[in-house]
Every structure is written in structure tokens, then in C-alpha cells.
DSSP file (Angstrom, degrees, kcal/mol; ACC not computed):
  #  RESIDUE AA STRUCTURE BP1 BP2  ACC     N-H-->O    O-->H-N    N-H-->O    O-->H-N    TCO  KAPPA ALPHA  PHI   PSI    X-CA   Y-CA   Z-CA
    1    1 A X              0   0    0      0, 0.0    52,-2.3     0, 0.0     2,-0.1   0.000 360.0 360.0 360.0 150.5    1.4   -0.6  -11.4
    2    2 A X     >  -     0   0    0     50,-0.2     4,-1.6     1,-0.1    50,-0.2  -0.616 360.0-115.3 -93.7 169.3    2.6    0.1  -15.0
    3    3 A X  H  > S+     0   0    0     48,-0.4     4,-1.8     2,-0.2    -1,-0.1   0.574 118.7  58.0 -56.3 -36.4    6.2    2.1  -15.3
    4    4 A X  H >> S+     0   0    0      2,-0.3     4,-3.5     3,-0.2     3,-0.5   0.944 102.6  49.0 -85.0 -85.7    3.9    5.0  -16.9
    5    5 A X  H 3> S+     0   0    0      1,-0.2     4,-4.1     2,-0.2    -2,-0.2   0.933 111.7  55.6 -52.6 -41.9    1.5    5.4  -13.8
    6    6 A X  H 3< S+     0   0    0     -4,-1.6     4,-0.3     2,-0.2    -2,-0.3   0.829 110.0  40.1 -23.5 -70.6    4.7    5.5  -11.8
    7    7 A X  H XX>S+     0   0    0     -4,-1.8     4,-2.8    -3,-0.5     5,-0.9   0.904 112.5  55.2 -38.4 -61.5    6.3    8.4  -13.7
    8    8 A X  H 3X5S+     0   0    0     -4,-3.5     4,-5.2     1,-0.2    -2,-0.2   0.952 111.9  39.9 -48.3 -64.8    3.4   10.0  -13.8
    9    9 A X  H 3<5S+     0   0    0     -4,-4.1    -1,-0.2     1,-0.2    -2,-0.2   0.668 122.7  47.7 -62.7  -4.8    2.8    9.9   -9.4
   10   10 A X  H <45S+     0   0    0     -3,-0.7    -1,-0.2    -4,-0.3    -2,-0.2   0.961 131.6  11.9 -89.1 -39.2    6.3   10.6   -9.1
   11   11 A X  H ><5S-     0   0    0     -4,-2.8     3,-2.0     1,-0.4    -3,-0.2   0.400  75.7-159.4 -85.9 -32.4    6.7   13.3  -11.3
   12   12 A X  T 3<<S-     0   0    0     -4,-5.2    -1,-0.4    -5,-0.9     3,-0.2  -0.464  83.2 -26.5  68.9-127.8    2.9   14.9  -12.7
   13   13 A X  T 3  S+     0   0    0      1,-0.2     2,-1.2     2,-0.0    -1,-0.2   0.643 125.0  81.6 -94.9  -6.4    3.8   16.6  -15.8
   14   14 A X    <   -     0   0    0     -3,-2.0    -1,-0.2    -6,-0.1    -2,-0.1  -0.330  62.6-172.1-112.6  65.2    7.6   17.6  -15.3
   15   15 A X        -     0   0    0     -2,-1.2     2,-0.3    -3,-0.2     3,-0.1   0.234  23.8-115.2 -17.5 166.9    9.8   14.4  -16.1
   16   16 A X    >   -     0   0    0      1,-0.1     3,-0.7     0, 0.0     4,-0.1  -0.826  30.9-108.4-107.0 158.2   13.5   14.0  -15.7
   17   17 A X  T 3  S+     0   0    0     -2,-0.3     2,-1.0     1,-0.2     3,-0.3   0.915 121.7  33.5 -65.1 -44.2   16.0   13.5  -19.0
   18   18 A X  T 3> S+     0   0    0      1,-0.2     4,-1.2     2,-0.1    -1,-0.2  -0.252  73.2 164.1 -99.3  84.4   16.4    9.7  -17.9
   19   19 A X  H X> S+     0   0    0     -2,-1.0     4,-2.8    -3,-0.7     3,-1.7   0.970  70.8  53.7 -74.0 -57.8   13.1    9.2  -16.5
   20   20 A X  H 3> S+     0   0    0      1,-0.3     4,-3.9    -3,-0.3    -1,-0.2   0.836 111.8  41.5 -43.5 -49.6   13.7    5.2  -16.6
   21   21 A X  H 3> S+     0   0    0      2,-0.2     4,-1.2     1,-0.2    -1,-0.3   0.758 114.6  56.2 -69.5 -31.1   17.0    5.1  -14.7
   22   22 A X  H <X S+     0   0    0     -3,-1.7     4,-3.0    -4,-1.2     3,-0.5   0.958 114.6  39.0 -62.8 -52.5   15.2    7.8  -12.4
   23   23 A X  H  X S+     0   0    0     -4,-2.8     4,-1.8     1,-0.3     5,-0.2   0.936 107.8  60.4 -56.6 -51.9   12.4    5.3  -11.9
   24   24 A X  H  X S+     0   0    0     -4,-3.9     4,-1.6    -5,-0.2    -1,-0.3   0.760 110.4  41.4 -65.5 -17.2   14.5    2.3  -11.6
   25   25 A X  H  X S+     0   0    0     -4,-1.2     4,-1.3    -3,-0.5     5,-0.5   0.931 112.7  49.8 -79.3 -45.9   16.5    3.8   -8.4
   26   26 A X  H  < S+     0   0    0     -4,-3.0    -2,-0.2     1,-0.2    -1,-0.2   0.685 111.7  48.0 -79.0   0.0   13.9    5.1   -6.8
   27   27 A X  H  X S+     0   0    0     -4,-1.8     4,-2.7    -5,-0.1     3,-0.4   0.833 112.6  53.6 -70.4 -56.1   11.8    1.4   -7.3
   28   28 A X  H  < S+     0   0    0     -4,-1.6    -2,-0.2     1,-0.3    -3,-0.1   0.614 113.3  42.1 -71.5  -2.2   15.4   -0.4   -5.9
   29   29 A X  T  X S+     0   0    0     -4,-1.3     4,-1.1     2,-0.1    -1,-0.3   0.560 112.8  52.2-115.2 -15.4   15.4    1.9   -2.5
   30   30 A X  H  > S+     0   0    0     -5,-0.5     4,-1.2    -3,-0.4    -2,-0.2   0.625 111.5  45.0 -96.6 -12.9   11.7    1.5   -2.0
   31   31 A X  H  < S+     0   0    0     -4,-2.7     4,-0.4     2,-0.2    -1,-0.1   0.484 114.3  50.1-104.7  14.4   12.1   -2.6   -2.3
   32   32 A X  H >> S+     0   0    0      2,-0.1     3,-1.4     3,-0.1     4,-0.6   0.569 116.0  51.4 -97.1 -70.5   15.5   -2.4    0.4
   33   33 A X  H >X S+     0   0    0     -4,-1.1     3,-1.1     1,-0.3     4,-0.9   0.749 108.8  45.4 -17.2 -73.7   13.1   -0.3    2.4
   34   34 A X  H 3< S+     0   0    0     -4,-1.2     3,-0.5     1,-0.3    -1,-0.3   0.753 110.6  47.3 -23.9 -58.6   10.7   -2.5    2.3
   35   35 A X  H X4 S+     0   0    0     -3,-1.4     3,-0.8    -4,-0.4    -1,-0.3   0.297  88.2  90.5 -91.9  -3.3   12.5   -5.6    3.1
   36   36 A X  H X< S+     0   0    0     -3,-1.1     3,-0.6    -4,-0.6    -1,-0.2   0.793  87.8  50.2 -42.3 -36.4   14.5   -3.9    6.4
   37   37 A X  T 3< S+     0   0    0     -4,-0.9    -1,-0.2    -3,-0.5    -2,-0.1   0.692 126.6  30.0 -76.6  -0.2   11.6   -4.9    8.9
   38   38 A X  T X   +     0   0    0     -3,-0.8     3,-2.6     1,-0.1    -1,-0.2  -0.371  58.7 148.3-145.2  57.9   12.0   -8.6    7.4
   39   39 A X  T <  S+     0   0    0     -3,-0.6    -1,-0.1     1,-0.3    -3,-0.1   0.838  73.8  64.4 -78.4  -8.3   15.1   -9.2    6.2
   40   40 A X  T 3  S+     0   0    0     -3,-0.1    -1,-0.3     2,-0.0    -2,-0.0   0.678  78.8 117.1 -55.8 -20.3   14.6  -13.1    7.2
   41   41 A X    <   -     0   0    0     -3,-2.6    -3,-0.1    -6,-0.2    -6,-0.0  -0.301  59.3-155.3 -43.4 122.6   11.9  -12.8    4.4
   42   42 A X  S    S+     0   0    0      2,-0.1     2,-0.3     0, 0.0    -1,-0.1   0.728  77.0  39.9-102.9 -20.7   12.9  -15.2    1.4
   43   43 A X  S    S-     0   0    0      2,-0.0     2,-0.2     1,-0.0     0, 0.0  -0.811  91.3-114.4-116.2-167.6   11.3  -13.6   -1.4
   44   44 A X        -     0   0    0     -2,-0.3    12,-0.1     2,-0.3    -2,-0.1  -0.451  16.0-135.1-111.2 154.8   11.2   -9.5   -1.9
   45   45 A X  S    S+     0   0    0     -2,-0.2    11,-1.3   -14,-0.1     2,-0.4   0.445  88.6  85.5-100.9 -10.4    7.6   -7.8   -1.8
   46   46 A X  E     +A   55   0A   0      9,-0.3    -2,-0.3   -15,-0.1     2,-0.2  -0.929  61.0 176.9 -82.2 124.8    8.7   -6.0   -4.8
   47   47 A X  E     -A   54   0A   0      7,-2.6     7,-1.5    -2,-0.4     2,-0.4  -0.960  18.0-152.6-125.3 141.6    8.2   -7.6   -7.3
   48   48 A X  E     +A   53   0A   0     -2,-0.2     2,-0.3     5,-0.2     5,-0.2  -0.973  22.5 162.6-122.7 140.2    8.9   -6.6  -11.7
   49   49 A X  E >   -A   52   0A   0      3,-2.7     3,-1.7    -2,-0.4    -2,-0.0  -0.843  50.3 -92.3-150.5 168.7    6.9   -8.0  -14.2
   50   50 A X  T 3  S+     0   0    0      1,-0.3    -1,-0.2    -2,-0.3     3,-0.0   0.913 127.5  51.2 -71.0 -60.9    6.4   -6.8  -18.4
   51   51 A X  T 3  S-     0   0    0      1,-0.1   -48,-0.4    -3,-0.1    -1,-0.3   0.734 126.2 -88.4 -66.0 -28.9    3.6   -5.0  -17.4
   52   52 A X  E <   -A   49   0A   0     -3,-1.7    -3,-2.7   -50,-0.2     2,-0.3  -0.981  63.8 -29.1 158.6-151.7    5.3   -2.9  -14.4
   53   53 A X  E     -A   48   0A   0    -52,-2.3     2,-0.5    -2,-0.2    -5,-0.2  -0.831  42.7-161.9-115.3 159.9    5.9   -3.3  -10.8
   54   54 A X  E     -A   47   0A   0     -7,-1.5    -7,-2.6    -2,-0.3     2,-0.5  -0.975  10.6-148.6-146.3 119.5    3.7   -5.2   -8.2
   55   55 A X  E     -A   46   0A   0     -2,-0.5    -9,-0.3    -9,-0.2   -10,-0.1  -0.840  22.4-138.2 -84.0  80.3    4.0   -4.5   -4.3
   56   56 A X        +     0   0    0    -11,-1.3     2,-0.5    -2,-0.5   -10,-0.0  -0.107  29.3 174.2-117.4 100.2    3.2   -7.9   -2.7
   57   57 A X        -     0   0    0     -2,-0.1     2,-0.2     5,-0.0     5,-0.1  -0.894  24.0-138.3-122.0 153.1    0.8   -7.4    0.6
   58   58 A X    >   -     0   0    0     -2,-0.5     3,-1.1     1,-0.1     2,-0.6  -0.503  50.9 -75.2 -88.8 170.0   -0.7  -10.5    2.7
   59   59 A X  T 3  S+     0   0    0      1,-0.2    -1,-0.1    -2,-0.2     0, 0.0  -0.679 119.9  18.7 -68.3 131.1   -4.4   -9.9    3.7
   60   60 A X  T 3  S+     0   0    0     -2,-0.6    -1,-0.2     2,-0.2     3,-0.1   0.846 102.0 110.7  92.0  56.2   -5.0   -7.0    7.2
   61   61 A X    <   +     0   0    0     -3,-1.1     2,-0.4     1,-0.1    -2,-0.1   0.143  58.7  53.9 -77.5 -23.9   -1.7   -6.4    5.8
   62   62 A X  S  > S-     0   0    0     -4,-0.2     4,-1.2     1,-0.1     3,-0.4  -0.971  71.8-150.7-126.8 131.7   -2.7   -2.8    4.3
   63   63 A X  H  > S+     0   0    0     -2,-0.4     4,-2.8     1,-0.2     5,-0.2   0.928 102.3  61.5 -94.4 -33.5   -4.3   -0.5    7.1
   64   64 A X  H  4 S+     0   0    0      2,-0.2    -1,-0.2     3,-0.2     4,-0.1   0.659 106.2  43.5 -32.5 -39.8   -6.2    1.1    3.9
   65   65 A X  H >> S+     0   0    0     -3,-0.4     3,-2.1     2,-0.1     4,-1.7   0.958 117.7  47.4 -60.0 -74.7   -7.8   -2.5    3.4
   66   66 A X  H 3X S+     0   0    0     -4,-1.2     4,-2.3     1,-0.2     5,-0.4   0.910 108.3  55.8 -36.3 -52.4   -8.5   -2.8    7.3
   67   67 A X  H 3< S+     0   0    0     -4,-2.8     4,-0.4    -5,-0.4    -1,-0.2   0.848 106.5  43.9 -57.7 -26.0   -9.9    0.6    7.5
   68   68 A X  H <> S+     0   0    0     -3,-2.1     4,-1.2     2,-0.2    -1,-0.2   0.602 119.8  48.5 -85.6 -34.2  -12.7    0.1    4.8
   69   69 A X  H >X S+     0   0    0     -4,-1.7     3,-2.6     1,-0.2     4,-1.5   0.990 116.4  49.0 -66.9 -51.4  -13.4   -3.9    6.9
   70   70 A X  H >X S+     0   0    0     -4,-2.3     4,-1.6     1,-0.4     3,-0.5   0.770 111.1  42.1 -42.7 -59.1  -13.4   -1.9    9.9
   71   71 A X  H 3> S+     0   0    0     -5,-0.4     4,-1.3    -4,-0.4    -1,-0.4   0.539 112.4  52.2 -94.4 -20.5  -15.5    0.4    8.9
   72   72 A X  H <X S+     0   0    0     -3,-2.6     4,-1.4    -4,-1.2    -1,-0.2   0.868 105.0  57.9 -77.1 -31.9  -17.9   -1.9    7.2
   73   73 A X  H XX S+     0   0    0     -4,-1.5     4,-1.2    -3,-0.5     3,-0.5   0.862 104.1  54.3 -48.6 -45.8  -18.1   -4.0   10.5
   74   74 A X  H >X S+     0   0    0     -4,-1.6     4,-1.3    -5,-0.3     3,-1.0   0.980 109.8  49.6 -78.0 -38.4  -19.4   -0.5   12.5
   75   75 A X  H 3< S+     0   0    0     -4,-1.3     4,-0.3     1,-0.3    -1,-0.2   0.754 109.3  51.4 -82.2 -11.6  -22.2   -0.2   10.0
   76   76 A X  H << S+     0   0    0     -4,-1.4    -1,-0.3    -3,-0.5    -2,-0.2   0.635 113.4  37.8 -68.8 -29.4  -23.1   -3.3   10.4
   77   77 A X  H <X S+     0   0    0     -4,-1.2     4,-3.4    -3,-1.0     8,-0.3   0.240  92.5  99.9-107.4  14.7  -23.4   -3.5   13.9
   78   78 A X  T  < S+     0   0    0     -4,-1.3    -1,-0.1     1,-0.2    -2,-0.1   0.981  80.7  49.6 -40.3 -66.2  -24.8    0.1   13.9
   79   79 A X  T  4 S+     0   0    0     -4,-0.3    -1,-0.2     1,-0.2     3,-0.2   0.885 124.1  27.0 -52.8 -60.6  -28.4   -1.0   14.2
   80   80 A X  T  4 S+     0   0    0     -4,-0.2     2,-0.5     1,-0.2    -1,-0.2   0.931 127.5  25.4 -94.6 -27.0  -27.8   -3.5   17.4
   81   81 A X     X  +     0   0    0     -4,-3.4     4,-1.5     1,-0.2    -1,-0.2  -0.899  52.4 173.6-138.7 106.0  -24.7   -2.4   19.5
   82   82 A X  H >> S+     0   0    0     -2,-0.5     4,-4.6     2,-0.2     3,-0.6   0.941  93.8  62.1 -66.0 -57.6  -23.8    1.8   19.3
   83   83 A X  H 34 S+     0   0    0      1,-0.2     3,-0.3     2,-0.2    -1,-0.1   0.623 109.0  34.4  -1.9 -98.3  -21.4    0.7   21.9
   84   84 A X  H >> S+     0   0    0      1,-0.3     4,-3.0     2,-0.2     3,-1.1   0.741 115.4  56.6 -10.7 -54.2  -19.4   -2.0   19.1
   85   85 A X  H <X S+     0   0    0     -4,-1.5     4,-2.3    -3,-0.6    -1,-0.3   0.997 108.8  43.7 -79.4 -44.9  -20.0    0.3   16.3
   86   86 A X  H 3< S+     0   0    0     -4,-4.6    -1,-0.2    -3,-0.3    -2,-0.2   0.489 116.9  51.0 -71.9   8.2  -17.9    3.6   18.4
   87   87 A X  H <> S+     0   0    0     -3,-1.1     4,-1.9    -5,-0.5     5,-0.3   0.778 113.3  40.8-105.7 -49.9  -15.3    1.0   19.3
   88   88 A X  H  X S+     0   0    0     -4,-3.0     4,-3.0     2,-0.2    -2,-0.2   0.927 117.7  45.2 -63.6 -51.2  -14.9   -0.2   15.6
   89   89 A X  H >X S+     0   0    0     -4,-2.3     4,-2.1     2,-0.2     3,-0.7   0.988 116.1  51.3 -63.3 -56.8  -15.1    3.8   14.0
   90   90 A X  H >> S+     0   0    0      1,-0.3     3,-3.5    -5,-0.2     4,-0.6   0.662 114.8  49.4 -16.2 -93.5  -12.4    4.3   17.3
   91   91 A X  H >X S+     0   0    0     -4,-1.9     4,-1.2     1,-0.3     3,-1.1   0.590 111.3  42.7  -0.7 -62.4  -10.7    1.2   15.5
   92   92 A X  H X< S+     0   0    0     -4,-3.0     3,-1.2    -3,-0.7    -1,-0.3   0.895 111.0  50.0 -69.1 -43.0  -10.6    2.4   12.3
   93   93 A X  H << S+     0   0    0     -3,-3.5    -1,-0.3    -4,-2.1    -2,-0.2   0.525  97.2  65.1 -81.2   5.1   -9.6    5.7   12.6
   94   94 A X  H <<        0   0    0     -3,-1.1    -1,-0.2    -4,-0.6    -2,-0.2   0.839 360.0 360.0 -81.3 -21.3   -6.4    5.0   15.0
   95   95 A X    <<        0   0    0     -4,-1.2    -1,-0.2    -3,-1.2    -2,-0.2   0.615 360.0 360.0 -71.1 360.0   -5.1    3.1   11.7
């Protein structure tokens, strides 16, 4: 995500005077967060790169991802199993 879209979702329209330095803390306390449930972890899931910053997730890693498979799964197995399909919407929405 660029530095820019950042500001912007942290802040909307009403900046701080050091917006960068603002950014840059509140980026370095959301990547120790991060890495407390894994501190065995050898590289960071924050990541900074020219363009901006990059959150690092594995696949059924993101319940947001999951929620949309889940949910594609029920509509697929609408037609033969209702059963299947009210265990998968169950599914989807406990994430």
C-alpha cells in the first residue's frame, strides 16, 4: 500500500504537521504487533519497499480471503446438498 493511501486511511482529510514520522511509528508498532504471535518467525510480515508498505499473508491466512472461498464453495454446492451449503454460510460467517 503506497505511503499516500496510508495517510489518507489513517487520517481522511486532517493530516498531522509530520505526517511521515506519524506514519512511520504507527507502521513500526503495527509490524512488532504483528510479529508477537510468531516471534520464532525469521523474516517480518511487514515489509517497505519504494513504492510503500506490503503486509505479507500466506494463503487461508486472511479470514476476508476464506470468507469469499467459503462462501463460493456454499453456492456451489447449493443446487445438490442445502445441508453442505448452511454448514459452509455457518462457516463463513463465524470468521
Amino acid at each position: 500500500m503506497s505511503v499516500e493511501s496510508l495517510a489518507e486511511e489513517m487520517w481522511q482529510h486532517t493530516f498531522p504537521d509530520s505526517q511521515a514520522n506519524a506514519l512511520q511509528a504507527h507502521v513500526s508498532r503495527l509490524r512488532r504487533r504483528v510479529r508477537e504471535p510468531e516471534p520464532a518467525r525469521a523474516a517480518s510480515r511487514g515489509t517497505i519497499h519504494p513504492s510503500g508498505h506490503r503486509l505479507l499473508v500466506a494463503d487461508g491466512e486472511l479470514d476476508a480471503t476464506e470468507f469469499v472461498r467459503t462462501i463460493r464453495l456454499a453456492e456451489w454446492a447449493f443446487p445438490q446438498d442445502a445441508a453442505r451449503t448452511a454448514r459452509l454460510l455457518g462457516d463463513a460467517l463465524a470468521l
